[in-house]
C-alpha positions, 0 to 999 in steps of 0.5 A, a space after each residue: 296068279 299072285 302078284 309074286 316072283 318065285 325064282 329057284 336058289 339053291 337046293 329047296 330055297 327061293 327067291 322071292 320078288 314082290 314090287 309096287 308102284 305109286 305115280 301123281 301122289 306126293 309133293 309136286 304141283 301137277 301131282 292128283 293126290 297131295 302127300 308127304 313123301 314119307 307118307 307115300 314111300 310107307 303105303 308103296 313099301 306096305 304093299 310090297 312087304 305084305 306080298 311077300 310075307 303073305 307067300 311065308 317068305 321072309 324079307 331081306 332087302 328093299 329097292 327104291 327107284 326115285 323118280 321125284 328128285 335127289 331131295 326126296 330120298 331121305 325122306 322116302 327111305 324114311 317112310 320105308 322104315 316105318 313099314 319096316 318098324 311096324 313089321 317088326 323087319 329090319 332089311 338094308 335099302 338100296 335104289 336109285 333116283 332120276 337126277 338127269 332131268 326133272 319130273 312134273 309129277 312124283 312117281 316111285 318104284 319100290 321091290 321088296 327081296 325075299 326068300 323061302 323054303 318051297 315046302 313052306 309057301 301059303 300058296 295053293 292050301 285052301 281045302 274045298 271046306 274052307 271059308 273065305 272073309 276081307 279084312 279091311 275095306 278097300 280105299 284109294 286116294 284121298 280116301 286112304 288118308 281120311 279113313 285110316 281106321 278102316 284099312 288093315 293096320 300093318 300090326 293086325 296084319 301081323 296078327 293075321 299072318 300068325 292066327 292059327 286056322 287061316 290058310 292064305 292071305 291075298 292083300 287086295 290091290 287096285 283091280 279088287 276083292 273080286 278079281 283077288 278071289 278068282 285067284 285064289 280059286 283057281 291057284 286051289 282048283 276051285 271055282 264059285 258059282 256066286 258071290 256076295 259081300 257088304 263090301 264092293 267087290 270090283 272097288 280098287 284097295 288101292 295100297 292093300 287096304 284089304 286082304 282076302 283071307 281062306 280060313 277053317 270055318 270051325 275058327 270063325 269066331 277066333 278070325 272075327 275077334 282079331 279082325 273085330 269090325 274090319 272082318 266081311 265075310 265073303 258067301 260063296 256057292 262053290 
């Protein structure tokens, strides 16, 4: 089951609701993690946004719920705009933030809106030849912030999602590239006896550093050379 809400419209359009939570990340002192507010609203924004375009919606609105304070809201809308800039997306945004009583930790909540035609989801259209790759590896924490260059960039997701030959693309949340791709098997009536991969299988991609991606074999070489060195191939015995 993806991590996306398919609601009927009108005649063949659908809702489409995707959401992501981020708690103890930001500014305040008893938070795990220390990260601008900005920083922390553009990774919770990312996964949302990369959900529903996986699915072949497109976005039309964004809600943030604020648990941090009044003050920071600017400043989270701030980095919800770069999301949306560096995906070429232009959606209002709309929310709420808890100014009744105070948090000792930061927590936010963000929903993404979007809409789709049913005969165009990527969702179930992985044929039994098909090949199977992550692009990203998976980091969480700290981790995401030191190693920026290993994660998917939202510009190659972009790339991604227009490459002729891949059929459909799963960002990896904190439950991992295993659990992502036992998903995707069975949404496609399939199933693997093994599976092997350079990356740790069960680690956590915290805010979508990895996305599983089904492909056509016969366009490996054009995958690897838009993912470069961020491709790992995943072998399976189906």
């Amino acid at each position: 089951m993806r991590d996306v809400l398919f609601l009927p419209l009108y005649d063949d359009t659908e809702l489409v609701v995707a959401a992501d939570s981020s708690a103890a990340i930001g500014e305040k002192e008893m938070d795990a993690v220390s990260a601008p507010y900005d920083v922390v609203a553009y990774f919770a924004a990312r996964v949302a946004f990369m959900e529903v375009l996986s699915v072949g919606a497109k976005p039309h609105a964004v809600v943030l719920q604020n648990f941090v304070d009044d003050e920071a809201w600017e400043t989270l809308c701030n980095g919800i705009r770069q999301t949306c800039e560096e995906l070429r997306i232009d959606v209002p945004i709309i929310g709420s933030s808890e100014s009744n009583f105070p948090t000792l930790q930061s927590a936010i909540g963000i929903t993404v809106v979007g809409m789709i035609q049913a005969e165009r989801k990527r969702i179930g259209i992985t044929p039994p030849d098909a090949k199977f790759a992550v692009i990203g590896e998976p980091l969480v924490g700290d981790e995401v912030l030191k190693r920026k260059e290993r994660i998917l960039s939202l510009s190659l997701f972009r790339e991604l999602l227009r490459q002729t030959g891949i059929y459909e693309l799963v960002p990896v949340g904190s439950k991992g590239i295993y659990y992502e791709l036992q998903q995707l098997l069975h949404a496609n009536g399939l199933s693997a006896s093994s599976c092997s991969c350079a990356l740790p299988l069960f680690a956590s991609s915290g805010p979508a550093t990895s996305l599983l991606i089904s492909y056509d074999y016969r366009m490996e070489e054009e995958v690897k050379k838009t993912a470069k060195d961020l491709f790992f191939p995943l072998e399976l015995h189906l």
